[in-house]
N, C-alpha and C positions, 0 to 999 in steps of 0.2 A: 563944582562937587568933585570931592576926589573917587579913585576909581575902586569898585571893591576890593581887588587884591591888591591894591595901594593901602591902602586900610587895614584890611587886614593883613598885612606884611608888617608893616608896624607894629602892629598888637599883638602877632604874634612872636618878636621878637622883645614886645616890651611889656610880658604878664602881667608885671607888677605896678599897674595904672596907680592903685591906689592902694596902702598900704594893707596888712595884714598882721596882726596877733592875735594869742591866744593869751587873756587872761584868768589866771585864777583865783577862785575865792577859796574863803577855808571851810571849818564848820560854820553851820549858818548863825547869822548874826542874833535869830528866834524863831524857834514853832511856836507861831500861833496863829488864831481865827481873826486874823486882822486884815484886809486887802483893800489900799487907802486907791486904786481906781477906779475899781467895779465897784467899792462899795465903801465910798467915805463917810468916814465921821460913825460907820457904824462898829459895834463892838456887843457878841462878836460878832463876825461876819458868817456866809453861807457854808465855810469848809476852813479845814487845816492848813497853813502854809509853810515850809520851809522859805526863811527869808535872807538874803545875803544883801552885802551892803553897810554905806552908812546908820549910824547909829543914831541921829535922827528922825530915823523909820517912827512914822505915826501913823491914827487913823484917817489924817489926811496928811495931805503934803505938797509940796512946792518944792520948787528949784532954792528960791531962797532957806525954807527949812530945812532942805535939805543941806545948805552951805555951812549948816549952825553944829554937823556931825564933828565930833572929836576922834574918832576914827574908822574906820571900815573895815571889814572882813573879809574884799578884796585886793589883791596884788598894787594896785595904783592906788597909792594915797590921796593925789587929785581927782577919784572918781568916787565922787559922794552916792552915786546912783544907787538906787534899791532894785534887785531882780529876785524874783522867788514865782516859786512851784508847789502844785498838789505835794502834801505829806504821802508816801508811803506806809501803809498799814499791811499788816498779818493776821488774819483770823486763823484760828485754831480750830479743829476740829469741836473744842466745848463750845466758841463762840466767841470765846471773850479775845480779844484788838490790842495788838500792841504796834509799838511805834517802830517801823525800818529806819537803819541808820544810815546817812548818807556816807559816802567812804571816798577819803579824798575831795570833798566838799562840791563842788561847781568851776566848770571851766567857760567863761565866754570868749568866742571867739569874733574878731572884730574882722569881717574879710571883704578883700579887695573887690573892686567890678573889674571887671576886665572888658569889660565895650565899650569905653573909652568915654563914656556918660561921665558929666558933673554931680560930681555929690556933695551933697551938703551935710553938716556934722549936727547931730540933734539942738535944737532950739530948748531953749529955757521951757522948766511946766509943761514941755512933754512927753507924752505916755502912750503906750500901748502892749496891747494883748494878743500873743498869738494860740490859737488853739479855741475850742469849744468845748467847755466842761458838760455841757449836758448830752454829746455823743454820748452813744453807747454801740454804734456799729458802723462800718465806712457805708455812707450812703452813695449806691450805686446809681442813684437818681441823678447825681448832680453828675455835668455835662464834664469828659475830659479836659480839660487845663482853664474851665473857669475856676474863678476864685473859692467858691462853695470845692471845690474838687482839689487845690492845691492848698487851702487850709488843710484839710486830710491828710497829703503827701507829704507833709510839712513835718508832720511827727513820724520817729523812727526809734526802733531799741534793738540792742546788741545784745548777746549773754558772750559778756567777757572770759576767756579759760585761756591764758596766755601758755599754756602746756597745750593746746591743743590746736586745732584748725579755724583760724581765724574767720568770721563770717563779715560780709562785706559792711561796710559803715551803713547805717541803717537799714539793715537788712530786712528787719520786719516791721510789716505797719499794724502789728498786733501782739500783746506782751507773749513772751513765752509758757506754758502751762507750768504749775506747778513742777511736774514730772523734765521737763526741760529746764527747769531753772537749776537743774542738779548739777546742768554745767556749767551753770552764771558764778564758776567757783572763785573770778576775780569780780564778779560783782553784777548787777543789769545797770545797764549805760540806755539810760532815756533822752533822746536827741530833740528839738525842736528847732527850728529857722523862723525868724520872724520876715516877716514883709518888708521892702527896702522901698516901694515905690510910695507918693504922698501927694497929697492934693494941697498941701498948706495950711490946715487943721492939725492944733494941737492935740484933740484930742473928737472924740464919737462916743457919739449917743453908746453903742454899743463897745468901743473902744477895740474896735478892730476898720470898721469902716472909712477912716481917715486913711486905711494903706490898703494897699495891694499888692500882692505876687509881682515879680515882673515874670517873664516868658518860662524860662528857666529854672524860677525859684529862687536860686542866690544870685541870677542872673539874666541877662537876657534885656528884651524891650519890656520900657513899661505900658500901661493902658493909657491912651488919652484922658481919660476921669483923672490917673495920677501921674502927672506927668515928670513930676521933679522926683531926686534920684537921695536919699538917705543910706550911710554905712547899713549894710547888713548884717545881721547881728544873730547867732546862732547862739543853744545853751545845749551844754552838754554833762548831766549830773548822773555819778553813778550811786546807786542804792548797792548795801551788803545783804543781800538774798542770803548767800552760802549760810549764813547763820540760821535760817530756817531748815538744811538741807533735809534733817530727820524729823520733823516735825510735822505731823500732818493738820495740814489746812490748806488754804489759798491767798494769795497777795490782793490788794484793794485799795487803790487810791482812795484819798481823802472822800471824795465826793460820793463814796460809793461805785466808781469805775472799777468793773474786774477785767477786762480788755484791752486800755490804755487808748480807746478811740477819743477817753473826754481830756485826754493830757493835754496840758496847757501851760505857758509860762506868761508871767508879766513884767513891764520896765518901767520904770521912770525917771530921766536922764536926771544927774545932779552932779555931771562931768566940767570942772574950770571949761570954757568953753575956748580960751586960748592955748591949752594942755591938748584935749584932744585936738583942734584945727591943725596943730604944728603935727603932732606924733602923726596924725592920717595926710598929711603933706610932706615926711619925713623920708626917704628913700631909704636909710639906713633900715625902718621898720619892715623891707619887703628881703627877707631872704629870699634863697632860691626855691621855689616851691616841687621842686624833684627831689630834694632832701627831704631826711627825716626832724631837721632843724626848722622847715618852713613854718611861721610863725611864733618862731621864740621870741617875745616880749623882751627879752633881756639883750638882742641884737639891736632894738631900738634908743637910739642915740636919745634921741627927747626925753625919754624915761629914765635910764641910767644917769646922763650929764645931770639931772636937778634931782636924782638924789628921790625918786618918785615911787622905786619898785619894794616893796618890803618884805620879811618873812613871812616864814609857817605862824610862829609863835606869835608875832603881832597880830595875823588875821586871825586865828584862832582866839584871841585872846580878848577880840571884840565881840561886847557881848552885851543885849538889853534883857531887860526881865519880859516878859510874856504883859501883853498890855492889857489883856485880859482877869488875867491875874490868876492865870490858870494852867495847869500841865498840860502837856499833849500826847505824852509817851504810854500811856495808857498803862493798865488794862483796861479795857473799856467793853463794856455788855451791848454797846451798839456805837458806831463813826458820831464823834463829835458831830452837835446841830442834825439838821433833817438831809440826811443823806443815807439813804437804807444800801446793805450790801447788794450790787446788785441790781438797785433802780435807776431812777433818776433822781439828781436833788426836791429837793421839798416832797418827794412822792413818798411821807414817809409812813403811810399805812399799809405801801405795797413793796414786794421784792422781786419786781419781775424787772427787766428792761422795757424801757422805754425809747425809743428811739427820736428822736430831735424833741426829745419833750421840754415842755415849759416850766419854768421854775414857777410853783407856786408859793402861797406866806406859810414860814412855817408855826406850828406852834405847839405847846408843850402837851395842852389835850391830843393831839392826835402824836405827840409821841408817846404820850402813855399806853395809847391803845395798843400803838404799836407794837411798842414793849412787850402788852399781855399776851400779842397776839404772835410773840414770837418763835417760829418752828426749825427744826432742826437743820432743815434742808432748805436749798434756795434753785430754783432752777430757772436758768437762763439762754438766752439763744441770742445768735448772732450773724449775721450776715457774711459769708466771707468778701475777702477783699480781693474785687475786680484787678483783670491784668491791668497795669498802672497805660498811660499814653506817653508819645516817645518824651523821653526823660533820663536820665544820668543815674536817677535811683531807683535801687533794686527790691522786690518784693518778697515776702513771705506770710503765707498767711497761714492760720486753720481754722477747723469749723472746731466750739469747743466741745460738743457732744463728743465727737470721739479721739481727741486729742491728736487728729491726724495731721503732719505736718503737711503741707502744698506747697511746692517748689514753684512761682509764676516768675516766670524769665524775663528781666528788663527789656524795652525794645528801644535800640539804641537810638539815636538821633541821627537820619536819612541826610547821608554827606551829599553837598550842591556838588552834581554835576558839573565835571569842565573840562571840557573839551582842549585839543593840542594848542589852536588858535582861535580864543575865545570872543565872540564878536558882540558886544553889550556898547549897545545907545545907552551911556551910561547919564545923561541928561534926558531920559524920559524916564528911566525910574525913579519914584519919592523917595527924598532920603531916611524916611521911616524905613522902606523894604530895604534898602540897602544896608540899614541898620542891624535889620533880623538876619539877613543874611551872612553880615560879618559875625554875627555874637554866634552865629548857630556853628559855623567854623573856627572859631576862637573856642567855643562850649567843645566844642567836641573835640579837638587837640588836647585844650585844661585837662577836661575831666580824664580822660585816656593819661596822662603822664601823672597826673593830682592824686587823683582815684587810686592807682598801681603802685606808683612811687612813694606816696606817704601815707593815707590812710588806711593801706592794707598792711604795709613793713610795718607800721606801726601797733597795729593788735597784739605784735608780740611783747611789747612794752608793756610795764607794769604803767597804770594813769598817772599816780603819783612821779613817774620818773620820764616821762615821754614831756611832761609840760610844766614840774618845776626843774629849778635848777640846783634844789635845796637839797635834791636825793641823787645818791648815785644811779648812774644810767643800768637796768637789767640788764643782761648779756642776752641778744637774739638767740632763739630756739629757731633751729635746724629747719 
C-alpha cells in the first residue's frame, strides 16, 4: 500500500485524473407534461418539463430509441441523451401563470474525480433523478451528510447581476424572494449535482436509489451499498426573471414549488458509448482548472477532430411538437395537472405546504372543486435551512414571512493534521481510510484554488460567453 502523501502528492500534482467539460444545450428541444422515467408511457404526466436533448424524446424510451434521433439541442452531436427540469412559472397578482423563459438554454457539466477512483462511462438504458419534487422545506430531520441530507445540498441558485457583486456558486439553498430577484438582472441560475456513486442498477423503483452522494458530493469516498464510481454530472440552467422585474406576483415551479426545495433534474444516457469513453480518457479534455477556460468543451481533441461540436443555430433549431398536443406557456388560471401554487403535487384541494408529502391520483373532480374554491391569497411557511455540515458549499437561507435574508457561513473541511516528522504504520490503516483522507486533502486544495479561481472570476461573465465559443468573451468588471 502506498503512503498517504505518496498519494496524495500525485493527485495533487495530477487534478485532472479524469476529464472535464462543460456542455451546452440551446433552447429546449420541448415544454411539455411528458417525463419517460418516473412516468413512462404516460401522457400527460404529473408536471411541466423543460426538455433538452435528442429528438427522439418519447413517452418512453431506451438507449436504442434514443440512437433513432436526427438531431439534438445539445453541443455534442454524439450525445443523443435527454436531460430536462421543472418549467418555471409566474403568477401575477390576478392569478393567472405564464411561462419563464429559459435564457441561454442549459449548461451540463461533465466533471473530473479527482481521488483517483475508476470510473465508468454511463451504460446503455440508463437513468436517473436527482432532487425530490415533492419537498417543500429543507428537512432538518435527516442526519448531516447521509443521503436524505446531501439530496438537499445538492440543489443551489444564484441571482446573476454581472454589474454587480458576484455571490458565491450556489450560494443559496432556497430561491430568492420576489423583491431579491430584482437583482437576478442577468437571470436566476438553478444549479443541481447528480450522484456519481452506483451499485449496478440501471435504474430504481424510485430512480434515485440505484446512486448515491459520494463523501463530498462531486466527490470524495463512495458508501459500500455503491461502490463503483460513474462521471459526475451537474446541470446548470438559467431562467430570465428580470422580465418580471415590475410586475407584481411571485415565481412557481411547475409542481407547484414556490421555495425551490422540490427542484429537480432528470437524465437518461443516449451517448455513442465509444464518443464518450475516448473524450473522458482524453487528456486534451482537462484544461487547467485555475483558469477561467477550465472545461471548455472546444479544448477537447475527441470532439473537435470528428467534427462533433456544433452551433447556436443548429441546437436551437432542434425542435419536436409537444407530445401532448398541447402549449405550456400559458396563461393559465391554475399550474398544469394537480399541482396547487404552494402545495404539494396531487394535493389539489389544498394551498398550504406540505412537507415530504405523498403524491396522490389526481383527478379532474377535485380539480374542479378546486377551482371553485379559489382564493386570492395563499399562505405558506417554511422551515429555514439548517447551518450545512463541513462541506465546500456555501449557504443562504430565509424564512419567507419576513423576507429576511440569513447569512449561514460554510464550515470548511478540518485540514489532517501533520506534524514535522510524521510517523504512520501505514499497513495497519484500511485503504478505505486512507482513501478519505487523501480525497479530504485533494478536496480541500481543489475547492480553495476551483472555487476562487474560476467559479467566482467567472460571475463576471455574461453565461452565454463564459461557455460558448460562438459569442464574444464580456470584458471583466472591476
Amino acid at each position: 500500500m502506498k503512503s498517504v502523501l505518496s498519494i496524495a502528492a500525485f493527485l495533487l500534482l495530477n487534478p485532472g485524473v479524469h476529464a472535464f467539460w462543460r456542455m451546452q444545450c440551446g433552447s429546449p428541444l420541448v415544454t411539455d407534461m411528458i417525463d419517460p422515467l418516473v412516468q413512462p408511457g404516460i401522457s400527460p404526466a404529473k408536471h411541466v418539463h423543460n426538455i433538452m436533448g435528442g429528438d427522439a424524446f418519447d413517452k418512453t424510451t431506451s438507449w436504442a430509441r434514443l440512437q433513432e434521433s436526427t438531431c439534438t439541442s445539445c453541443e455534442v452531436k454524439g450525445d443523443k441523451s435527454i436531460y430536462w427540469v421543472p418549467t418555471l412559472y409566474f403568477q401575477k397578482a390576478s392569478g393567472e401563470l405564464v411561462q419563464v423563459k429559459q435564457k441561454d438554454g442549459m449548461l451540463v457539466y461533465y466533471i473530473p474525480e479527482r481521488g483517483g477512483d475508476a470510473v465508468e462511462t454511463y451504460p446503455k438504458n440508463f437513468g436517473m433523478m436527482a432532487g425530490d419534487p415533492k419537498l417543500r422545506s429543507f428537512d432538518e430531520s435527516n442526519e448531516p451528510g447521509s443521503e436524505a441530507y446531501m439530496r438537499q445540498m445538492a440543489i443551489g441558485f444564484n441571482c446573476l447581476n454581472y454589474g454587480g457583486t458576484p455571490e458565491a456558486f450556489a450560494a443559496r439553498r432556497e430561491m430568492p424572494t420576489k423583491q431579491e430577484m430584482k437583482d437576478c438582472v442577468n437571470g436566476l441560475r438553478a444549479d443541481i449535482t447528480f450522484p456519481s456513486c452506483w451499485n449496478g442498477e440501471l435504474d430504481s423503483e424510485d430512480h434515485r436509489s440505484h446512486m448515491a452522494y459520494p463523501s463530498f458530493m462531486e466527490d470524495g469516498t463512495c458508501p459500500d451499498s455503491h461502490p463503483r464510481r460513474l462521471i459526475t454530472m451537474k446541470f446548470e440552467t438559467l431562467f430570465d426573471v428580470a422580465e418580471f422585474n415590475d410586475v407584481d406576483g411571485e415565481f412557481v415551479w411547475a409542481t407547484g414549488d414556490k421555495g425551490g426545495h422540490g427542484y429537480h433534474g432528470d437524465f437518461y444516457n443516449g451517448w455513442d458509448p465509444e464518443l464518450l469513453e475516448a473524450a473522458y480518457k482524453d487528456p486534451t479534455c482537462v484544461p487547467p482548472v485555475i483558469t477561467s477556460t477550465g472545461g471548455d468543451i472546444t479544448q477537447c481533441n475527441t470532439f473537435t477532430s470528428r467534427n462533433e461540436l456544433q452551433g447556436p443555430n443548429e441546437m436551437n433549431s432542434c425542435k419536436i411538437k409537444p407530445i401532448t398536443g398541447k402549449e405550456y406557456e400559458g396563461p393559465f388560471e391554475s399550474l398544469p395537472g394537480c399541482n396547487p401554487v404552494g402545495g404539494a403535487p396531487g394535493d389539489c384541494g389544498k394551498a398550504v405546504v406540505v412537507e415530504n408529502a405523498v403524491d396522490t391520483p389526481s383527478s379532474s373532480a377535485i380539480q374542479v372543486v378546486a377551482h371553485a374554491k379559489k382564493t386570492s391569497s395563499t399562505t405558506t411557511t417554511t422551515t429555514p435551512t439548517p447551518t450545512p455540515t463541513p462541506t465546500t458549499i456555501s449557504t443562504t437561507t430565509r424564512k419567507k414571512e419576513t423576507s429576511k435574508k440569513v447569512e449561514v457561513a460554510s464550515i470548511p473541511v478540518p485540514k489532517p493534521a501533520v506534524t514535522a516528522n510524521p510517523v504512520l504504520d501505514v499497513g495497519s490503516v484500511p485503504e478505505k481510510k486512507v482513501k478519505e483522507v487523501v480525497v479530504t486533502v485533494v478536496e480541500t486544495v481543489y475547492h480553495t484554488v476551483y472555487n476562487q479561481a474560476v467559479e467566482t472570476a467567472t460571475e463576471y461573465i455574461p453565461h452565454h460567453a463564459r461557455h460558448r465559443r460562438f459569442f464574444r468573451r464580456a470584458p471583466r468588471h472591476p
